[in-house]
C-alpha positions in Angstrom: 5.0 -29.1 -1.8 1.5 -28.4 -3.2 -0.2 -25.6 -4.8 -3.2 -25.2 -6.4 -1.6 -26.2 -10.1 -2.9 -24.5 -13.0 -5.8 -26.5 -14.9 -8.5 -25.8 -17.3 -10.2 -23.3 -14.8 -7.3 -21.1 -15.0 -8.1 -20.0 -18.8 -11.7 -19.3 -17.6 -10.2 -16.9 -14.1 -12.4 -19.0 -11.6 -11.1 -18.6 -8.3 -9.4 -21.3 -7.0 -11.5 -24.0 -5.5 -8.9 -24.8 -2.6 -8.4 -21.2 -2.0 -12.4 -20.9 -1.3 -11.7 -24.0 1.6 -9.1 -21.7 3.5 -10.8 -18.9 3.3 -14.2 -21.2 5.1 -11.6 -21.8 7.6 -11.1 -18.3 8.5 -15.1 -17.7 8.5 -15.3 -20.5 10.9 -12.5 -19.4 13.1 -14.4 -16.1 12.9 -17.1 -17.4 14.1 -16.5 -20.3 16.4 -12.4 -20.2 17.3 -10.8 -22.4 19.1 -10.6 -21.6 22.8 -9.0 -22.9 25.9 -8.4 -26.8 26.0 -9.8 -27.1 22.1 -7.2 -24.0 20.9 -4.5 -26.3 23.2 -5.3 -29.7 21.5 -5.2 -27.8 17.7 -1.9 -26.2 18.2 -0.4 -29.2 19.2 -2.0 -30.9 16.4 -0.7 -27.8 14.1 2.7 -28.5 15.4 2.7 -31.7 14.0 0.8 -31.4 10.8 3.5 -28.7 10.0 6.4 -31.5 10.7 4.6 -33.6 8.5 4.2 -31.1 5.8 7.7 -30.3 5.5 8.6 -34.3 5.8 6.5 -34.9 2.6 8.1 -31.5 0.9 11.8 -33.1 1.3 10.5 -36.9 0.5 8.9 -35.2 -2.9 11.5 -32.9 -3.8 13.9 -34.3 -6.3 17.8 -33.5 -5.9 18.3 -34.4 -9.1 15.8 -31.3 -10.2 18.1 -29.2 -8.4 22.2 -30.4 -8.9 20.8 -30.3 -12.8 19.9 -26.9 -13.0 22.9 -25.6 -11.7 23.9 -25.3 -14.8 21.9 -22.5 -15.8 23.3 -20.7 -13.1 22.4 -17.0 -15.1 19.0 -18.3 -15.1 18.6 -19.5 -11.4 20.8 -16.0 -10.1 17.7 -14.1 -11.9 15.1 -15.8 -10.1 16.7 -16.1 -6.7 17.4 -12.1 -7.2 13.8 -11.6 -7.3 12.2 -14.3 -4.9 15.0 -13.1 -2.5 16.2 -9.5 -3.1 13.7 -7.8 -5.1 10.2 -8.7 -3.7 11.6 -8.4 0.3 12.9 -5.0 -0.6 9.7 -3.9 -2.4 7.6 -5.6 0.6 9.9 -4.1 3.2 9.4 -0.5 1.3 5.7 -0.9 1.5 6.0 -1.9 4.8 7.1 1.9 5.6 4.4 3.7 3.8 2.0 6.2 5.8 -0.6 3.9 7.6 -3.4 5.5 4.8 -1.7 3.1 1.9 -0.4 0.5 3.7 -2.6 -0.7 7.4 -0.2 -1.0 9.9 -2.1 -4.1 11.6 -0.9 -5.3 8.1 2.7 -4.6 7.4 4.3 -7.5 9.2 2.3 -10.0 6.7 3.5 -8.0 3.7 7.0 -8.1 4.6 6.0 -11.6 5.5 5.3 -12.4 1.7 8.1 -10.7 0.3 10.7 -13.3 2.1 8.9 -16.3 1.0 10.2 -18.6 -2.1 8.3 -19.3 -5.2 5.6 -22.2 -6.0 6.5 -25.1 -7.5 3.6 -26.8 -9.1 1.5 -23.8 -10.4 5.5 -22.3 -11.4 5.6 -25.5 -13.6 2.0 -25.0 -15.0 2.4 -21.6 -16.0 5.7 -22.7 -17.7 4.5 -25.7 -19.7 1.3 -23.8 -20.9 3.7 -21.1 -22.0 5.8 -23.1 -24.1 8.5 -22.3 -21.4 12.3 -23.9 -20.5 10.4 -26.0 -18.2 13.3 -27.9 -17.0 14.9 -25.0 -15.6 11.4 -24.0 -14.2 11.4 -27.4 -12.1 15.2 -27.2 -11.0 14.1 -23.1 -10.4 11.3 -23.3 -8.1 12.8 -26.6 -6.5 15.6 -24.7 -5.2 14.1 -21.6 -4.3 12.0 -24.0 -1.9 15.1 -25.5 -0.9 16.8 -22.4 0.1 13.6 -21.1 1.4 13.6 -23.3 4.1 16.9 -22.0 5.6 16.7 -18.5 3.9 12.4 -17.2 4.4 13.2 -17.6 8.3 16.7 -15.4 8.9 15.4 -13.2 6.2 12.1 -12.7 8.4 14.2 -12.2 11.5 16.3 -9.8 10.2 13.6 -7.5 8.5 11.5 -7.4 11.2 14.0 -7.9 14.2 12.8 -4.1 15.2 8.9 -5.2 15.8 9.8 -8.1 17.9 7.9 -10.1 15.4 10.3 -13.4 15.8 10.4 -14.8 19.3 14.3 -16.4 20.1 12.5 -19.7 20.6 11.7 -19.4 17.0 15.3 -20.1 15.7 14.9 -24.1 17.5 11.0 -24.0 16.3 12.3 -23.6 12.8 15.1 -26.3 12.6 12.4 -28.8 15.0 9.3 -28.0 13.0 10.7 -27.4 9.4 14.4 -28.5 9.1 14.6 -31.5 10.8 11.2 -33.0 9.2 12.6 -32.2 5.5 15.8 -33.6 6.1 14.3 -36.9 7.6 12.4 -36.9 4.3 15.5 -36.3 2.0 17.3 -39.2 3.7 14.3 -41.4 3.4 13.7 -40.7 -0.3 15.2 -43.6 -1.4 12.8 -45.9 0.7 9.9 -43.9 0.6 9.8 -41.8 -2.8 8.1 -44.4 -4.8 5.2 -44.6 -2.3 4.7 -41.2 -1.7 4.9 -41.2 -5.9 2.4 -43.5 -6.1 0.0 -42.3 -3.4 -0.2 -38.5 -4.8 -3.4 -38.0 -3.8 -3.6 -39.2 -0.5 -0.3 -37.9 0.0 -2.0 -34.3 -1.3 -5.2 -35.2 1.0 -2.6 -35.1 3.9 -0.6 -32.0 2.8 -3.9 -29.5 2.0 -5.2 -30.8 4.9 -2.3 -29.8 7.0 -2.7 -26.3 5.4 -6.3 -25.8 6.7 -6.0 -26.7 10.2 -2.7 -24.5 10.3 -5.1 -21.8 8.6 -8.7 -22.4 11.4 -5.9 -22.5 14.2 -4.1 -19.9 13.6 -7.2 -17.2 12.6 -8.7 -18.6 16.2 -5.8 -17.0 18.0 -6.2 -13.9 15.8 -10.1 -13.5 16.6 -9.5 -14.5 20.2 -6.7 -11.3 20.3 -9.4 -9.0 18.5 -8.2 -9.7 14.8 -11.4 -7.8 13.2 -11.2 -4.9 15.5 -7.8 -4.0 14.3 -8.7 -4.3 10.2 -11.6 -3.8 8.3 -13.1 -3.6 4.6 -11.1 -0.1 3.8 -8.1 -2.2 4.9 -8.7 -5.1 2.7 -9.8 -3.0 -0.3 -6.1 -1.1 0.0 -4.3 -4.8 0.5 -6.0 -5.7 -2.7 -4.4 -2.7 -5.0 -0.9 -3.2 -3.1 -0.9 -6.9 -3.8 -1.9 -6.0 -7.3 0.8 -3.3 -7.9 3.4 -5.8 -6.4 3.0 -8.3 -8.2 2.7 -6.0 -11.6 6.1 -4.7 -10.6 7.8 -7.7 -10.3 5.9 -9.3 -13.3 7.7 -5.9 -15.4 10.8 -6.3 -13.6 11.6 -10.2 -14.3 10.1 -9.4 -17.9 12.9 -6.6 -18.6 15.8 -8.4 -16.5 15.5 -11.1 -18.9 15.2 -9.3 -22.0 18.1 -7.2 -21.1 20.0 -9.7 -20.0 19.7 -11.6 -23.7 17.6 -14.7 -22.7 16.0 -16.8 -24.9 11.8 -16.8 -25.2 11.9 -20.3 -23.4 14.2 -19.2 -20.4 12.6 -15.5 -21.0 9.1 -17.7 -19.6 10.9 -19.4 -17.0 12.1 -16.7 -15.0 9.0 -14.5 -15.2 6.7 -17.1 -13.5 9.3 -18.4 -11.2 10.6 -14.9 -10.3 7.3 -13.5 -9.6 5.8 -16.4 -7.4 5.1 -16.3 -3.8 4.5 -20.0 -2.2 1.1 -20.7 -0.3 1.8 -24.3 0.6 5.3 -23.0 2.6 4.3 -20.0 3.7 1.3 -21.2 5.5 3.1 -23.7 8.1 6.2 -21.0 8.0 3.8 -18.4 9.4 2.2 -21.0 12.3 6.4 -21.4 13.6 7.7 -18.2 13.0 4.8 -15.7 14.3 3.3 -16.2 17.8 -0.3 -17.5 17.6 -2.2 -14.3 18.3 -0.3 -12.8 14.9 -0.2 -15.5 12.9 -3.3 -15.0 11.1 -3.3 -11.5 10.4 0.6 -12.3 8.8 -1.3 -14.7 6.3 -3.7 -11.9 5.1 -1.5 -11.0 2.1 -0.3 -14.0 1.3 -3.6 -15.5 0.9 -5.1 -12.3 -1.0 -1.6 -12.3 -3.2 -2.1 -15.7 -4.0 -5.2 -16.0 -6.1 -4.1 -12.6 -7.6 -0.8 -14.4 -9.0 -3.0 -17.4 -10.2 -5.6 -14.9 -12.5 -2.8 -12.9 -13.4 -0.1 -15.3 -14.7 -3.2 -17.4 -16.2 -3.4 -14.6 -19.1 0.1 -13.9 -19.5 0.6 -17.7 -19.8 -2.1 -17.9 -22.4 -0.4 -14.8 -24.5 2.9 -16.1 -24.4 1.3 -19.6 -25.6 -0.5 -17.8 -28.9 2.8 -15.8 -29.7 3.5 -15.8 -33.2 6.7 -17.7 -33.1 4.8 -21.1 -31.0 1.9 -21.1 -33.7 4.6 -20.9 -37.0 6.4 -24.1 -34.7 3.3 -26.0 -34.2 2.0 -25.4 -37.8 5.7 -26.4 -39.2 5.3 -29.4 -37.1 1.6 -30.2 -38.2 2.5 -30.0 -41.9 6.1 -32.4 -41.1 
């Protein structure tokens, strides 16, 4: 699935240009949301783009990626152990704290994040720039969105079962909206994979643009329900420092799993920017089937804010790792053979 892959920007910290587009969607659902028949025609249109999302994920995603890393099973149990273990428990932990750290409006989207896989592209990025194992990387984040698929909805369900946040109807949304679509892709691979290979960008066009109408549609239902009553800038300011201190805890945490554990640098690279990862391009249409309309947007909050903090972050450790001692003595040993 897309994300916003690591470039020449990322060196510089410029925010990320299609991060800037959903964020105008949720200034123009702020200021002119979808009401009545429009807010009836979008989610229906929502309901589809999300289908098609998840139809281009399974077409794109290689098995081959995934039955190869298998392999490296230490490595893949170290990643999935965060993506799936670590960051719900430390979203489900801030989750409880007093209302003053953590807005209760708030919580759901933070638990939210914690139960989603990791990126695949800007995973990828980070890795090659790093000098990584970036074949594990790809067969790494390709199963975590795998698993995701099945795994970010029960885990949702069950952490949040006592707010009501998942509807019953959401267990068939999930297999009609997500499942089904991905599978239809997978079996279609064969047929369609080189197309969809050789139309990337259109193909990304679609997918992006999928992402932005699930974002406008689901931010009208929130300012229809009274989204900006219920937060404000104190709210956003203390978002920013949790998302910040998450995502330096799991950074640490992948960092000293791996070292303890005895990987190499290369696999060492490979965990600590698959484990710490949080997928925009799934958890965007996830959010539009698993939350009811009038909470959907609010549940994207963290995401969206966690996001571009992962990007700026993970740009500078990328760039250290790159100019470690051992890669320059290779690259010079290689220069001079």
């Amino acid at each position: 699935m897309s994300e916003a892959g690591p470039g020449g920007w990322l060196s510089r910290l410029k925010v990320d240009k299609y991060l800037l587009l959903i964020l105008s969607m949720v200034v123009a659902a702020s200021f002119l949301p979808a009401r009545g028949v429009a807010a009836h025609g979008f989610s229906l249109a929502t309901k589809v783009a999300i289908g098609l999302v998840f139809f281009l994920h399974g077409a794109r995603l290689s098995r081959e990626a995934v039955i190869g890393g298998v392999t490296h099973w230490r490595l893949h149990l170290v990643v999935m152990g965060s993506t799936f273990v670590l960051f719900p428990l430390l979203c489900l932990g801030i989750a409880a704290l007093p209302a003053w750290i953590t807005p209760s409006a708030l919580a759901g989207g933070i638990v939210f994040l914690g139960c989603l896989p990791s990126t695949i592209q800007s995973s990828i990025g980070f890795t090659v720039i790093a000098r990584g194992n970036v074949a594990a990387a790809v067969a790494a984040a390709s199963a975590s969105n795998l698993i995701g698929i099945v795994l970010t909805p029960v885990l949702v369900g069950f952490l949040m079962h006592a707010q009501s946040a998942i509807s019953p109807s959401s267990a068939w949304a999930i297999v009609e909206q997500l499942l089904l679509p991905f599978i239809a892709g997978q079996v279609l691979r064969r047929w369609i994979g080189g197309w969809v290979s050789a139309h990337a960008k259109l193909v990304q066009i679609v997918d992006r643009g999928s992402i932005l109408l699930v974002v406008y549609t689901a931010f009208s239902s929130a300012v229809v329900e009274g989204v900006w009553s219920k937060i404000d800038a104190l709210d956003l300011a203390r978002l920013l420092v949790i998302c910040s201190v998450l995502l330096a805890v799991v950074l640490m945490a992948t960092f000293f799993t791996a070292r303890a554990l005895g990987f190499a640098k290369p696999d060492e690279i490979a965990i600590v920017f698959c484990g710490s990862k949080k997928s925009l391009a799934s958890g965007v249409p996830m959010a539009g089937v698993l939350f009811p309309a009038a909470t959907a947007g609010l549940a994207l909050l963290p995401l969206m804010l966690f996001h571009q903090i992962q990007l700026m972050a993970c740009a500078v450790i990328a760039q250290r790792y790159a100019n470690r001692a051992d890669t320059i003595a290779a690259d010079t040993e290689a220069a001079s053979g």
